[in-house]
N, C-alpha and C positions, 0 to 999 in steps of 0.2 A: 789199580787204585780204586778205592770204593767211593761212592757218590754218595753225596746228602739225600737225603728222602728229599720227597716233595715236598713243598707244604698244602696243608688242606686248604682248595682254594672255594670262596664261593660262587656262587653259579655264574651271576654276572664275570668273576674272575676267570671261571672255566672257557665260557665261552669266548672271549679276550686273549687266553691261552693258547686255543684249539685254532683263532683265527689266524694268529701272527706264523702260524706251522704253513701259511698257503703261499707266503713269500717268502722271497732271503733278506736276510737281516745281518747286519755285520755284529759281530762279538760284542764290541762296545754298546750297540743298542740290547743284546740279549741277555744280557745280566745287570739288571736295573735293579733296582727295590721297589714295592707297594707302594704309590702316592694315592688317597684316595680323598678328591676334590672334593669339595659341599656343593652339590649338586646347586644349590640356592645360592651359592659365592658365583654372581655372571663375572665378576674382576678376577676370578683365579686363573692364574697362569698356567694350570694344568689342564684346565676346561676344555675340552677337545671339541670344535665346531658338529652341530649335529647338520645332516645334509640327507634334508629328507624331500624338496620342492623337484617335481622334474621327475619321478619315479628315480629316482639315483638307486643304482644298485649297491647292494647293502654286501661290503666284503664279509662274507660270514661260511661258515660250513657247510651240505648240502640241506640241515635242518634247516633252515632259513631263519634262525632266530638272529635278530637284532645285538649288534656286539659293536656297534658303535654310539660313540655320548656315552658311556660307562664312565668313563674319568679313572680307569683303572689302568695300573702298570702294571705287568703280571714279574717277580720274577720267575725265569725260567733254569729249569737245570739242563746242563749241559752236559757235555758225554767227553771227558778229555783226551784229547789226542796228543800226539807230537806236533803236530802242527796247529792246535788250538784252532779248528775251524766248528762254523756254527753248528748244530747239531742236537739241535731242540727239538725236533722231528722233521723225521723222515719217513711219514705214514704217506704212499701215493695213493691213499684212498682217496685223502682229503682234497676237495676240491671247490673254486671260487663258486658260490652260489647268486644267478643275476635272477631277480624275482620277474615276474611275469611282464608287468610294465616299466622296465628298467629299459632308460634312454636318457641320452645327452640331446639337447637341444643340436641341430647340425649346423645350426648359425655361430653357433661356441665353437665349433673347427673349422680349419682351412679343408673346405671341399671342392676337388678341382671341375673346376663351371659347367663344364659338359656332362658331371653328374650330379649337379644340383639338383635337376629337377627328379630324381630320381630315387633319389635318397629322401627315406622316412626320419631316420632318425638316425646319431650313432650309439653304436650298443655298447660297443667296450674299446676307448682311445687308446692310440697304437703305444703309448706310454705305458701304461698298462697290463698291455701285450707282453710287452719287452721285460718288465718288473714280475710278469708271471713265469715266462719261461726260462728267465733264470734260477728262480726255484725248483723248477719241474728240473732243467737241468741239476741241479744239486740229489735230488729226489733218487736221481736214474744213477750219480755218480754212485751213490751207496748200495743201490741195491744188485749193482752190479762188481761190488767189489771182491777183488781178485778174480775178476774174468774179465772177458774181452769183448766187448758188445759190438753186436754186427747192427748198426743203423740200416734200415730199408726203408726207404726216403718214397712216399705214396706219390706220386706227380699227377696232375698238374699240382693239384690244392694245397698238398704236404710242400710245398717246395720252399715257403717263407718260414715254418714253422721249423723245420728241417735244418735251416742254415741257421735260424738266431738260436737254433740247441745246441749246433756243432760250435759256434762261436760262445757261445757260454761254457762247453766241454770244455773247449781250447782252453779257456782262463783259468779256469779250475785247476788243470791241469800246470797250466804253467804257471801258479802261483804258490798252489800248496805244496807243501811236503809229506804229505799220507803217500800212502802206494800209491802210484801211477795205474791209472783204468785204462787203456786203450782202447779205443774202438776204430772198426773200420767200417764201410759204407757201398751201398749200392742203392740203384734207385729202379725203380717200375712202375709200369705205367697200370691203371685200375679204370677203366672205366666201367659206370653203373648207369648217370644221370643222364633225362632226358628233360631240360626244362627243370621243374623246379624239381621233379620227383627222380625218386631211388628206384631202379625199376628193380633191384636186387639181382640183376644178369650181371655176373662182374668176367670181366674180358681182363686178361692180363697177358702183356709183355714187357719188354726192357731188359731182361736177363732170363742165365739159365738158371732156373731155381733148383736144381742136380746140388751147386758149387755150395748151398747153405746148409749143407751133411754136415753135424756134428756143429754146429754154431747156434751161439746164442743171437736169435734173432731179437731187436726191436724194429716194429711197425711205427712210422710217424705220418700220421695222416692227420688232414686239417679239420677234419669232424666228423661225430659220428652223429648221425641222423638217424635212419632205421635200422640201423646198426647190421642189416643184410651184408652189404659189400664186406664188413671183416668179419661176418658170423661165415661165410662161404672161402673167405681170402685166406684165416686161420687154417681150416682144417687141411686147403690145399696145402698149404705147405708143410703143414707137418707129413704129409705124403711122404717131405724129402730127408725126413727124419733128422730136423736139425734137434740139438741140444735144447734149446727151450726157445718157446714163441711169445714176447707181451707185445701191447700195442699202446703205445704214446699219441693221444689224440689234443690238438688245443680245446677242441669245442666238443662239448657234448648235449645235443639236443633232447628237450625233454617231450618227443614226438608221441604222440597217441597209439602211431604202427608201428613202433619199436618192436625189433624181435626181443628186447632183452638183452643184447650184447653190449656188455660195459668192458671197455679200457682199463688198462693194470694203471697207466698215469691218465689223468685229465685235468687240464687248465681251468676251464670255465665250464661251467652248467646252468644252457642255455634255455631261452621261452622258445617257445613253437612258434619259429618265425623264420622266414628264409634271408637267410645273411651274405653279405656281400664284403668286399676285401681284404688287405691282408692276403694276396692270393684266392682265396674265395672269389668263384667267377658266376654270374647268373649267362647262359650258353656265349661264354669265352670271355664278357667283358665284366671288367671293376676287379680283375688283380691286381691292378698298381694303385689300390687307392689302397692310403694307410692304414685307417683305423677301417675296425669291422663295425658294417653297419645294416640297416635293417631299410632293402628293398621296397618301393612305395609300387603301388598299381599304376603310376602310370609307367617306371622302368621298367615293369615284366611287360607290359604291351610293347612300350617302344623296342625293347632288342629280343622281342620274340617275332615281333613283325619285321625283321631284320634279320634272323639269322636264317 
């Protein structure tokens, strides 16, 4: 079936456009029509609240241009299937951009007492988390269609990210009617850090990596920082000549010693800051706290003079 062209949109609209491609959106909200509010009407009921107090991070693309307070609807075209699911894009270039001083007051969350004092700020609430990596899942669902993706689950730090992808696969799966994507799964162990830093020595076990001959790997780890451990992790495996290798990361650090190695998918694109939760541990503790957040000097003293 042939599709409508676009319409020419304007910049404001583009950027509107390109931003709602970073989450999932259900059918009914992706084929709206153009409402374009007077910026000068405060009683219009399209006025979308602008939220700038608190360094709030700006959901936009990794350009960091401002795409919110627009008072634009974009419509979008869609790609039709038999089963009419969303499919406005599915670029996993695209990713949440959190600008430099992007933080939530941590007195606006439930943080559990014993890391109060510890916690700077939070960076990105685990609500958030959850509305991104359902996307990312959507993301991986297409670009892997008609094969069979081998998830490899990065442990300890991969292991939250890992489950709320396989639990958004599931749904996917059991609700649409497009072809069925399978994936199967294994997990390994990576270690790099010592403290806050990457020493770039990555030590691996947890399996034989022999068994990943001929499979399409994806890598799910909780962030990439100097991007050493999967610039080293990559080329090992392809040692074992699997089908093809990407790497699905929630968090990608915008670190000064980067080697350069960028993720096929990424969630967020983070400030140069060492982060905590969500699985993200500073040496072993703050995995069980929900939303990701942003480590203060007195918790790297306290559980560095502790561990």
């Amino acid at each position: 079936m042939q599709l409508r062209p676009l319409p020419v949109l304007s910049e404001n609209e583009e950027i509107l456009s390109r931003t709602t491609g970073s989450f999932f959106l259900p059918i009914s909200r992706l084929k709206m029509t153009k409402q374009i509010s007077n910026p000068d009407n405060s009683s219009s009921a399209f006025q979308p609240r602008r939220r700038r107090a608190g360094g709030i991070h700006r959901l936009c693309v990794e350009n960091g241009e401002d795409c919110l307070g627009t008072g634009l609807i974009v419509e979008t075209q869609r790609r039709r299937c038999e089963c009419s699911e969303q499919t406005a894009t599915h670029d996993p270039k695209r990713v949440v951009y959190l600008e430099d001083d992007a933080a939530y007051d941590k007195a606006q969350f439930l943080i559990p007492h014993h890391y109060l004092d510890s916690v700077k700020s939070v960076l990105i609430p685990k609500g958030l988390v959850e509305d991104r990596v359902e996307k990312l899942a959507q993301d991986i669902r297409y670009a892997y269609e008609g094969k069979t993706v081998h998830l490899l689950c990065v442990l300890k730090g991969g292991s939250a990210f890992f489950h709320a992808l396989v639990e958004k696969l599931r749904l996917f799966h059991k609700y649409n009617k497009c072809d069925y994507v399978p994936f199967t799964f294994d997990f390994i162990r990576v270690k790099s850090y010592e403290g806050t830093k990457s020493t770039g020595n990555v030590q691996v076990s947890g399996a034989d990596l022999a068994k990943f001959k001929g499979k399409d790997l994806l890598l799910v780890e909780d962030i990439i920082d100097t991007g050493k451990t999967m610039a080293k992790l990559v080329p090992m495996l392809k040692e074992y000549e699997p089908a093809s290798v990407r790497v699905a990361s929630l968090l990608e650090k915008r670190n000064p010693e980067s080697c350069g190695f960028q993720a096929d998918f990424v969630g967020f694109n983070i400030p140069d800051q060492f982060v905590i939760g969500n699985c993200l541990d500073y040496n072993e503790i703050f995995r069980d706290l929900d939303h990701i957040c942003i480590i203060n000097e007195a918790g790297i003293a306290k559980y560095t003079s502790s561990s």
